[in-house]
Structures are given as C-alpha cells and as structure tokens.
N, C-alpha and C positions, 0 to 999 in steps of 0.2 A: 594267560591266553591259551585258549587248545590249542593241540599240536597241528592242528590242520589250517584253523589260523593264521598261526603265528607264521605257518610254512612260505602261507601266500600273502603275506603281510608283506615279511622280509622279500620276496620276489618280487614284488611289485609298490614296493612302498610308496612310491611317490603317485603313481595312480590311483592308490589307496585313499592317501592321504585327500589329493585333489578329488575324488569322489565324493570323498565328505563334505568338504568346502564345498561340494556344489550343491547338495544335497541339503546342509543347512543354509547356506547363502541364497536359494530358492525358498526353504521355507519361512527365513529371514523377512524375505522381499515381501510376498506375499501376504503374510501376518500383517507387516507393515505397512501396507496398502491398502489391505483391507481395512484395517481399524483407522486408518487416519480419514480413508473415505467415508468410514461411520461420522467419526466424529469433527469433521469439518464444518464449524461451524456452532459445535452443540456448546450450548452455556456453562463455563467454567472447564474449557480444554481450549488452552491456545492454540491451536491447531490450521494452518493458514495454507493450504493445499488445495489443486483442481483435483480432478478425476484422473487426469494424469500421471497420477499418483502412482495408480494402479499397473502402469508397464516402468514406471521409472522406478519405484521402491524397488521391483525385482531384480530389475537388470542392474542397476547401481550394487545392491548385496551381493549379487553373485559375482562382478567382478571385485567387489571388495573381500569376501572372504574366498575366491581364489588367489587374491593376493595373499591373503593371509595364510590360506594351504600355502603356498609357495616358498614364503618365509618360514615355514615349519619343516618343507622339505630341506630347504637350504642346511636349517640347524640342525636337523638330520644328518645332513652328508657329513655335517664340520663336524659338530661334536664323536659321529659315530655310535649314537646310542639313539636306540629308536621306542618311544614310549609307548604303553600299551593302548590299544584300538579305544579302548574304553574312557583312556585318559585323553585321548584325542578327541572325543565325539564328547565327552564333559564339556572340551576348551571351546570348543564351535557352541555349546549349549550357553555358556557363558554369552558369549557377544551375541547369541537369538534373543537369550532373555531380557540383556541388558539395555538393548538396541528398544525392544517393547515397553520397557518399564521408562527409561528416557523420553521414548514419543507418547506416553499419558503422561506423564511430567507429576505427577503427584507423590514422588517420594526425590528426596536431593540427592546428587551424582554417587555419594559415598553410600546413600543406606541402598541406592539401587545397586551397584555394584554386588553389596555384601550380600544380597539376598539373589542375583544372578552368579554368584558364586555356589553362593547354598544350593540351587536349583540346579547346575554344573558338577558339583562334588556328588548329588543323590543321582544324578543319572551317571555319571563313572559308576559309583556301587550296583548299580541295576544291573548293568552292563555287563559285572563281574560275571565271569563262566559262561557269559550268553555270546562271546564277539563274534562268533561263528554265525550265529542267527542273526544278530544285525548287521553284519557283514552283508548277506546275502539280504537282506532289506533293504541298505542304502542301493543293493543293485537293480534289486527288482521293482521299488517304488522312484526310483530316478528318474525314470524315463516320465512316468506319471505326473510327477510333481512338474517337471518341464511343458507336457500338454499345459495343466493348469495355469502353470506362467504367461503362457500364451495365450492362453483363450483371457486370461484375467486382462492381460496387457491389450488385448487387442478392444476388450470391452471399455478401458480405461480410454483409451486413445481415439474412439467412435462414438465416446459418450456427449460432447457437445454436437457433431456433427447429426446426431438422432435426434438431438432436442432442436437447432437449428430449422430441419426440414420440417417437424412438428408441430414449429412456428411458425413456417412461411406457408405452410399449406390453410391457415387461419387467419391471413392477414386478407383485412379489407379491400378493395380494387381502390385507388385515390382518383377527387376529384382533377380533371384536368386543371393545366398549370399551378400548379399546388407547389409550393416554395420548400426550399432544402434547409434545414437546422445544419447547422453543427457549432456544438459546445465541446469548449478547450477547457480544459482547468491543468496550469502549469504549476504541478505542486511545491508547495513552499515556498513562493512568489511575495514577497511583502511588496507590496505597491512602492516604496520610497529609495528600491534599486532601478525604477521603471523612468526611463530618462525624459517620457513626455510627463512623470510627476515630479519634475525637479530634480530628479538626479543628476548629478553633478558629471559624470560619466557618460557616454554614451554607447548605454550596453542594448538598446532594444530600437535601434531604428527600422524597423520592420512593424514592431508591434505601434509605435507613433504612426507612421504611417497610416496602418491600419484606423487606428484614432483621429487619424486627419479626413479620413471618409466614412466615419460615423459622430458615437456618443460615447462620452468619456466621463466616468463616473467619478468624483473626483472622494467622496468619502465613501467609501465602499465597504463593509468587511463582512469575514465571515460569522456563523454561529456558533463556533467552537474553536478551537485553536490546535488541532489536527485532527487527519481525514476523513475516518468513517463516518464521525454525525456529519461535520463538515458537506461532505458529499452529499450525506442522505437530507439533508434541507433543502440542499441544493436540489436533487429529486423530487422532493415530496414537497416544496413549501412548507413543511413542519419542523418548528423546534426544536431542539436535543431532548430535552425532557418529553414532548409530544410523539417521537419518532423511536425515540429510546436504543435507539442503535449507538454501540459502545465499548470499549475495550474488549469482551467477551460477550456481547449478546448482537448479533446482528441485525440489521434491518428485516423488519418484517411484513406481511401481508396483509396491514395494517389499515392503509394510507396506498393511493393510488401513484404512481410515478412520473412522471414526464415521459416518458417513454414508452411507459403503458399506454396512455392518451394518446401518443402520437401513432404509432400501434396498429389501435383501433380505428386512425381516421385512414390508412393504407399507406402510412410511412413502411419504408425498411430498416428497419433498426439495428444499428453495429455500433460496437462499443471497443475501445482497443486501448489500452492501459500497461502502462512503464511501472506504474506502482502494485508490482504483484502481490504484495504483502495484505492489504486492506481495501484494494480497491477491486475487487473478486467477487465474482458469483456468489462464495461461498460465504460474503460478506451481507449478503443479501441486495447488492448492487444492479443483479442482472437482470431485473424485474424489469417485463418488456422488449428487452436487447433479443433479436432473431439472432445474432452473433455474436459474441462475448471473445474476444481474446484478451486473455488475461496472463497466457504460459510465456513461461523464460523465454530471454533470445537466445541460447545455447545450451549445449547438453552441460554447460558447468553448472549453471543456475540448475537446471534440473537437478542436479545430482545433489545439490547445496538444498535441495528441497525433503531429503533424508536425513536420517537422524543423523548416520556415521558421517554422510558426505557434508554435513554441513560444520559438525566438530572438527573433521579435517579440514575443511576451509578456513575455518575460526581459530585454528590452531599452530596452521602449515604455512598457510598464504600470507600471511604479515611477516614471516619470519623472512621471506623470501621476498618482502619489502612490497607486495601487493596491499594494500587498504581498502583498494575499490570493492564493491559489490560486484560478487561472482558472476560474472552472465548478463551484468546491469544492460536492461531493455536500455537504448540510444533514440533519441528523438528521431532518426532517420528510419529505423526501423516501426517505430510507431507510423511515422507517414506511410512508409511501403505497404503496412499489411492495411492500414487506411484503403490508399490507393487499390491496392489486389479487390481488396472488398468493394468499392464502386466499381469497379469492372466489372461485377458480376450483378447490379444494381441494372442493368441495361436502361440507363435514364431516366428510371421510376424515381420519384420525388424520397429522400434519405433523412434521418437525424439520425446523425454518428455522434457518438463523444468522446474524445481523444484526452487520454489523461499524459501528460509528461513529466519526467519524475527526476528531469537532468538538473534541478537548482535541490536537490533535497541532500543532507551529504551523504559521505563526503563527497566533498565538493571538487571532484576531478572529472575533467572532460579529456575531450582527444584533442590529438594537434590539427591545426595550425592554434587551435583557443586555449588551447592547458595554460597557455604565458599569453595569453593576451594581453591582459592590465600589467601584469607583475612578473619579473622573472624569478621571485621570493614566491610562488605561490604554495599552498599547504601541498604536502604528498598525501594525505589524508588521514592521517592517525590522531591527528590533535580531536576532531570534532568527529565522532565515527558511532551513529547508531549499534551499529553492527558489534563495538566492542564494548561500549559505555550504555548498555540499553537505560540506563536509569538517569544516569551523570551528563550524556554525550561529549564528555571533554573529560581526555586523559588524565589529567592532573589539576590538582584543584584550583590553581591558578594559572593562565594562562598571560602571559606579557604582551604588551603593544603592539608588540612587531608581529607576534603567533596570532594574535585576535585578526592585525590586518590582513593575513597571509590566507585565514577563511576568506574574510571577507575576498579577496581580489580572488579568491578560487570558483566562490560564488560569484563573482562578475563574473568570472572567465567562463565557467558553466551557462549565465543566463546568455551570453553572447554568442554562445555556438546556440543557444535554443531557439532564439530567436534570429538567426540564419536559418534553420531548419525550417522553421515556420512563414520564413519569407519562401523559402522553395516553395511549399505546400503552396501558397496562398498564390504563388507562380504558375504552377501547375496548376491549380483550380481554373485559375485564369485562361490557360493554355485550352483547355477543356471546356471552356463556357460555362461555367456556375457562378462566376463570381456575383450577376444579375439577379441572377433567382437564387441564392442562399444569404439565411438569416447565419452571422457570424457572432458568436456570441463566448468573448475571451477571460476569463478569472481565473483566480486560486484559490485553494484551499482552506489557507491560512498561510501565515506570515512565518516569520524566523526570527531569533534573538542571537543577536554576537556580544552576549556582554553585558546585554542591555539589565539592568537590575541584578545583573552577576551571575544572570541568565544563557543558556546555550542551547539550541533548538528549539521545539515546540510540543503544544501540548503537557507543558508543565506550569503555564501562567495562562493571564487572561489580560495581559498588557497590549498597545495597539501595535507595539514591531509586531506581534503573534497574530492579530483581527484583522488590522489591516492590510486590504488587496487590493487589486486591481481589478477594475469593470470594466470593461468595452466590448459596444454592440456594433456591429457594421452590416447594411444593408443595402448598396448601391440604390440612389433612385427611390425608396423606400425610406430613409431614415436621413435626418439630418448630416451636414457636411460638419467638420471640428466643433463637434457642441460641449459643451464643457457643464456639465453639472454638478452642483454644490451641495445639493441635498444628503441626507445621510439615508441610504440603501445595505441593505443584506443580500446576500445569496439564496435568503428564502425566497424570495421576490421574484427571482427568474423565472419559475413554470409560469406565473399569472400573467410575467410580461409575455413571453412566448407565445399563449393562446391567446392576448389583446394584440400582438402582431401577425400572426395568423388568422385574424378574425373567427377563431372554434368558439363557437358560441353554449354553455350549457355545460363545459367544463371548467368549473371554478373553482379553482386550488387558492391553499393561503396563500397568505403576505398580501400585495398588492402589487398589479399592475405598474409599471416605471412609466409608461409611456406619457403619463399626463404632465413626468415632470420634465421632458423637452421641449413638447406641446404645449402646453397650458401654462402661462406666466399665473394666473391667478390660483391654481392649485400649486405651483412648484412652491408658494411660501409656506405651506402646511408644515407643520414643528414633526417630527421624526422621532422614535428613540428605537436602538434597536439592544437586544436581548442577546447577548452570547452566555454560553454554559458549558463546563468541564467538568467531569466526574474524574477523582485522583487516579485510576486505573493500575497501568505499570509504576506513576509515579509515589503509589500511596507507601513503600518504606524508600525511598527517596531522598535525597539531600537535606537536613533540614532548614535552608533557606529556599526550597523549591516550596511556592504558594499550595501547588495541588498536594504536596504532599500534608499538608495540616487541614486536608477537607476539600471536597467539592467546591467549584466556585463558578458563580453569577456574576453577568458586567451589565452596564447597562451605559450605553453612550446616547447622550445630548446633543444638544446645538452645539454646548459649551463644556458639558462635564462628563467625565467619566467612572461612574462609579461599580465599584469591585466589593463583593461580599463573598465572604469565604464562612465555611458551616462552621470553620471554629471560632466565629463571633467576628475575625476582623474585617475590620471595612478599610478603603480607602476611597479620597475623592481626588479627582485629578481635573482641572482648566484644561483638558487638552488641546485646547485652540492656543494659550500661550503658553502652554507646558508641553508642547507635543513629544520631549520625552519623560514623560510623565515622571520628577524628580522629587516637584514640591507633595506630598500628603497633604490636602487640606482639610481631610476630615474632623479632624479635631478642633479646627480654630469654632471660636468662640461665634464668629456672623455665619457659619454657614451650618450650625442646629437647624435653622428650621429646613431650609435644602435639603439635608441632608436627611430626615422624615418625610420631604415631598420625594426623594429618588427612593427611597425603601417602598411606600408604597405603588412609586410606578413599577417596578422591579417587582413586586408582592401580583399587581395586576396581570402582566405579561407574562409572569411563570404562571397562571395559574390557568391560561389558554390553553385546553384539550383535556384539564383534570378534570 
C-alpha cells in the first residue's frame, strides 16, 4: 500500500473500512434491482418480485454489508492486523458478485461462489499500487452512487402508483345502480375441511353462513392443482394448456380477463393478495386491476425478497425456532388494505379480488387460533414450502400423530380465516353493500396430508388437490341455501359473472352456472371437467411424486376420474364410492372399453384452443 495510503488507512480505519461497505453495498443493491426488475417475469428466471425491488434491493445491501464492514472492523480491533485496502475492496467484490450470480440462479451456490472469488482475487490485483486512487474514488463517487439509490428507489416505490392513475383516468363512467363483484379465493382450501361440506369440525361457520344466503356448489374443482394456471382460468375462463401460464412463463395478453371486461364496463378494479409469491403483477395477474397490492406486510418480507436477506431468513430464522413465512401477509391485513381501498372508491360500483394465503403452509396462525383444535399443533417445520421446496415434508416419513398435528394446524389456520372473513362480511354489512354485491367465494386448489403419500400441492392431480369450494352469494338476487350437485370448474366464473350482471356481447369460456340453480331441466346435462399440470419445480422430484414422471391430465365424471400422465400411466378412480381414490381401476378387465371412451373425451377437451 503507498505511504500515503497506508498513513490514512491506519488513522481512520474504521471509516475506511465502512466507506466501502457502503460504497459496494449501494452498488450491490442497485445491480440487484435492476436486473431482478428486468427480469421479473421473463421465461426461464425464477424471479418473483414487484417494482419494489428497486428501493428495497438497495437499502437492505447497504445495511447488510455495513454490517459486514462492521464485523471487519471488529476483527480489526481484536486481531490487531489490519489488511490491505485492496484485499478489503476484493472481500466486498466477492459478496457484489456473488449476491448477482445467485439472483440469475443459472450456475449452483459452489460454482457461483468459486467464480465470485475469481472475480474478488482479480480486482485485489488491480488494486495493487493503485489504493491511493481508489481510495479517493470510493470518496468522491459515494455521494453519487447514493443520488442514484434514491432516485432508483423512489422510481421503484411510485412505480404502481403511475400505472394506477394511468388507469383510472381510462376507466368508463358506469351505468347507474351497477352491482359490486367481489371474488375471494382462499388459497389451499380443499372443500372437505369446509364444515357446510361435511366436515366433521366446525372450522368455517361464517363461510356456511354465507352459504345459507346463497348457492353452494357441492362438486367444484379447480383446473390445475396449484396457483398460477389455477387463478388464470379462473380469469380467463381458459384452460392450462389454452392460457399457458406456468411455473416459469406468465399469463399473457392473450385472452381477455374478468377484470378487463369489468374495467371497460366503469368498474374500479383492486386486487389485494397474501400469496406474494405467484399471484403478482409480474405473474401476469394484474391485467385490468387499477390497483394491485401484492407487497409484503413488513420490512421483513421485504428484505426476504433479496438474495442475502432471504439466505439469512432461510438459514437464521429456524435456528431460532421461527418456521413461519417472513412478513407472511395476515387475513386482517388483507381486509384493511381492502377496506382503505373502498374508501377511496367514493361509492362507484367495485370488483375487488382478495386472495388469502392463511390455510397454505406452514400452517401457523396467531392466538387466540394457533391451539384451537389441538394443543399438539405443528410449530411448522414438518410441512414447510419454504425449506422442502420439492418434498414439502422434512423427512420422508412422517407418523400419525405429525400428519395430525398439520392437519389440526390447518384447521386452526382456516378458523382464524374464516373469523376474518366474517369481520369483512360485518363490515360490508355495516356499510350497505351487502345488497348490491355479487359475492363470489373459492380456492385455488386443494392440499394432500398423506393422501397417496402425498404432501401439499401441485405435485398430483388427485381430488384432496382439485377439489374446492364454490359459493355465490347475492342478497335478493340469487337463491336462499341452494345446494348443487353438478360437477363446475373455476373456469366457468367470468361467464357466470357476465350472465349475473346481465353484460351482454362479452362471452368468455366455460359456461354460464346460472342455469344450474335455475333451470331443473338443464341442471341434469352430464359435465366433465379438464384439469392439467406441467412437472415444473417438481420434475427432479421424489420419485413417487406423479408430476415428477411427466406432465398430467385428469378428467372427472359423473362417476369417474381418470388421470393420464405423459409417461404412459393411466389411472381410473369411482370417485363417487372411492372418494379417496385407493382402488386403481384401470386395468380390470370390464372397464377397457371406458376407459377408450374417457381417453377420447380427455383427447377432445385438450384439444380446445389448439
């Protein structure tokens, strides 16, 4: 190091030192922001961030590599030997590089490292005989690199708020008395924990309720067996394969939305979602919505939404006996920014869609619910996305009493969700909508505890994962406790939507429900409905996970359900007296020729939009 240097090195070391930390923990942030805002969204970068990116990448790096100066000071003072400027500003070039090459995720943690080393050791060399001149660089571009943070951060932070007013300056005037939407989807809701479908429990006296003053859909399920296509049918009335939205390819501007239509008739459209992860703008969800909130409920989530901050979550916070999801969005919060949002609706007719994300695991709520059913309930490590992204269960076998201990966690979850949703439905009340809004209640897809030796979702196409729950409620409008037995999809809601709004001229798939409350002579029409999964995250996978041996097609009956997977296997299931679908009947000998008649319905129905 020069003598001039080295002089002001040693007199000010610890300033030194934090200079740098801030210097690269700003270009850290930055870098990081930027590229994950590029590529949010683009095909083949798992990449699952808002705009917000852009002030939280910075600020999170720069407190975390002044922690990390910090700790260099420290070993400083202790050791007594203080390393050269060059070998300092190498260590910072290490965690910039490493931090970049982890958020494209296209090389694994060890070969990143070793090449963010490589790129750390050539800038120490560079460095050599020059510390005097970047010295005086980390000083004099500091300040600049800080402008930039800010303006970047502030652009990050006002990026929905521009697109918002963008939108409402193009929304249509509505006709008078024009009735209110709002669609709920409680994610990972299997209809068979729902106590007006026979559950043995009563964990949803609220949403029964709600069921007592409309239509209750009694065979209901989704088109995929988790969220993104899930949802986007639900939007689009289209398909999985028709809609093509998917582990790494988004919904696109395809296919018109529910929300689009409602839009253009002088709806105000808000959308406000617990499931950050996939149910996102940048998921191609937001098509239509004048207001999207999608961001964490706390700066933890936020910070969990970076590379380093979420390794540290992932690594820190179980140790410390935390499982739960950082920041995890609370159904009450969902309601509030709801609520905030109608306040600012000044009585204009609304479709909101409120996603809730408190039954997905782990399955831990707050008190007085955490022990509601069970004082055995999971702490959340058994069944945990978050650390088993492929497995979701710690260990490969799980005992009676561990299997029950989700289960009663997820009651204990839907129990506080459905409190929440009784407030909501209070307040509506409180406020006079509950007249004039179409209420319109489902899930996403369903869950597995065990079922075929199964654990969450999106890894099968069995009916714990399909089936959900349906319920429509519209005071005065729609029948009192109607109960229907037909078999319905979640594609089918936009056409019901515009056949209860009378929008004439906008005709999305699926079909219209309303004929099957109404009309005794149309509700005996025969049904089959089409679900579809692509192997995704699960394709290197357990191998007794279905999607991991292929893609797979179901197709459900009056009576049967049959399942075809790309690697040739079939199964047929009675689910009317196999509802947990145990017996295989594919292979018996009387049901060949069946089982040619469901290949070709299944051949027919995939072949809609090709």
């Amino acid at each position: 190091m020069p003598a001039a240097a080295n002089t002001y090195f040693e007199s000010s070391r610890t300033l030194t030192v934090l200079l740098i930390a801030v210097w690269f923990g700003l270009l850290a942030g930055m870098l990081e922001g930027v590229i994950a805002n590029s590529l949010r969204g683009v095909p083949g970068f798992a990449i699952r961030v808002s705009p917000e990116i852009l002030w939280i990448a910075p600020a999170f790096n720069l407190i975390f590599f002044c922690l990390l100066g910090a700790g260099l000071v420290g070993l400083i003072y202790v050791t007594g030997k203080t390393p050269p400027l060059r070998w300092i500003a190498g260590l910072f070039t290490v965690f910039t590089v490493l931090c970049l090459l982890l958020l494209i995720g296209k090389l694994n943690q060890i070969a990143a490292f070793a090449l963010s080393l490589g790129v750390g050791v050539q800038v120490a060399r560079a460095l050599n005989k020059r510390e005097l001149r970047a010295l005086t660089f980390f000083k004099k571009s500091g300040a600049a690199l800080l402008v930039m943070a800010v303006l970047l951060g502030v652009t990050g932070a006002s990026w929905d708020i521009g697109r918002e007013r963008y939108i409402l300056r193009n929304v249509a005037p509505p006709k008078s008395d024009t009735p209110n939407v709002l669609l709920i989807t409680l994610d990972t809701l299997r209809s068979d924990h729902v106590s007006c479908y026979g559950y043995e429990r009563n964990t949803t006296p609220n949403l029964c309720r709600l069921a007592s003053q409309g239509v209750l859909f009694e065979n209901s399920f989704a088109n995929s067996s988790w969220t993104l296509p899930s949802h986007a049918s639900m939007f689009t009335g289209r398909l999985p394969h028709e809609h093509k939205a998917d582990w790494t390819k988004p919904l696109d501007n395809s296919d018109r939305t529910l929300a689009e239509t409602l839009k253009a008739k002088g709806y105000f459209t808000g959308a406000f979602t617990a499931n950050t992860s996939y149910v996102t703008p940048e998921w191609g969800l937001a098509r239509g919505f004048s207001h999207f909130e999608a961001q964490g409920s706390s700066l933890i989530e936020d910070a969990t939404n970076t590379v380093y901050g979420k390794k540290l979550a992932l690594n820190i916070l179980p140790r410390l006996g935390y499982f739960d999801i950082p920041g995890r969005k609370r159904a009450s919060q969902v309601n509030a920014e709801f609520l905030h949002w109608l306040d600012r609706t000044n009585g204009k007719p609304f479709f909101a869609f409120l996603n809730f994300f408190d039954t997905h695991d782990p399955y831990l709520t707050d008190e007085p619910y955490r022990n509601h059913f069970s004082n055995q309930s999971t702490r959340g490590d058994l069944v945990n996305f978050q650390f088993q992204a492929t497995t979701f269960r710690r260990k490969p076998v799980l005992t009676v009493d561990e299997v029950k201990s989700e289960v009663d966690g997820y009651d204990n979850c839907l129990a506080y969700l459905d409190a929440q949703i009784g407030e909501l439905f209070a307040e509506m009340q409180r406020r006079g909508l509950e007249k004039n809004t179409l209420i319109i209640i489902t899930s996403d897809h369903g869950e597995s505890f065990g079922d075929h030796d199964l654990f969450g979702h999106g890894n099968s196409l069995y009916l714990e994962t399909l089936k959900v729950p349906l319920i429509l409620s519209w005071p005065e409008k729609l029948p009192n406790a109607k109960r229907v037995d037909n078999l319905v999809s979640l594609a089918d809601i936009p056409a019901t939507v515009m056949q209860l709004l009378g929008i004439q001229g906008e005709n999305f798939p699926g079909r219209s429900l309303v004929d099957l409350w109404s009309s005794s002579e149309h509700s005996k029409s025969p049904e089959a409905i089409l679900s579809e999964l692509s192997p995704g995250r699960f394709r290197d996978g357990p191998s007794n996970y279905p999607a991991t041996r292929g893609g797979l097609r179901s197709l459900v009956t009056e009576q049967w359900h049959f399942i075809v997977s790309d690697s040739g296997a079939l199964e047929l299931y009675n689910w009317r007296s196999d509802p947990k679908e145990t017996q295989n009947l594919v292979y018996a000998s009387d049901r060949r020729d069946l089982v040619e008649q469901l290949k070709k319905q299944m051949q027919l129905l995939s072949s809609v939009g090709n």
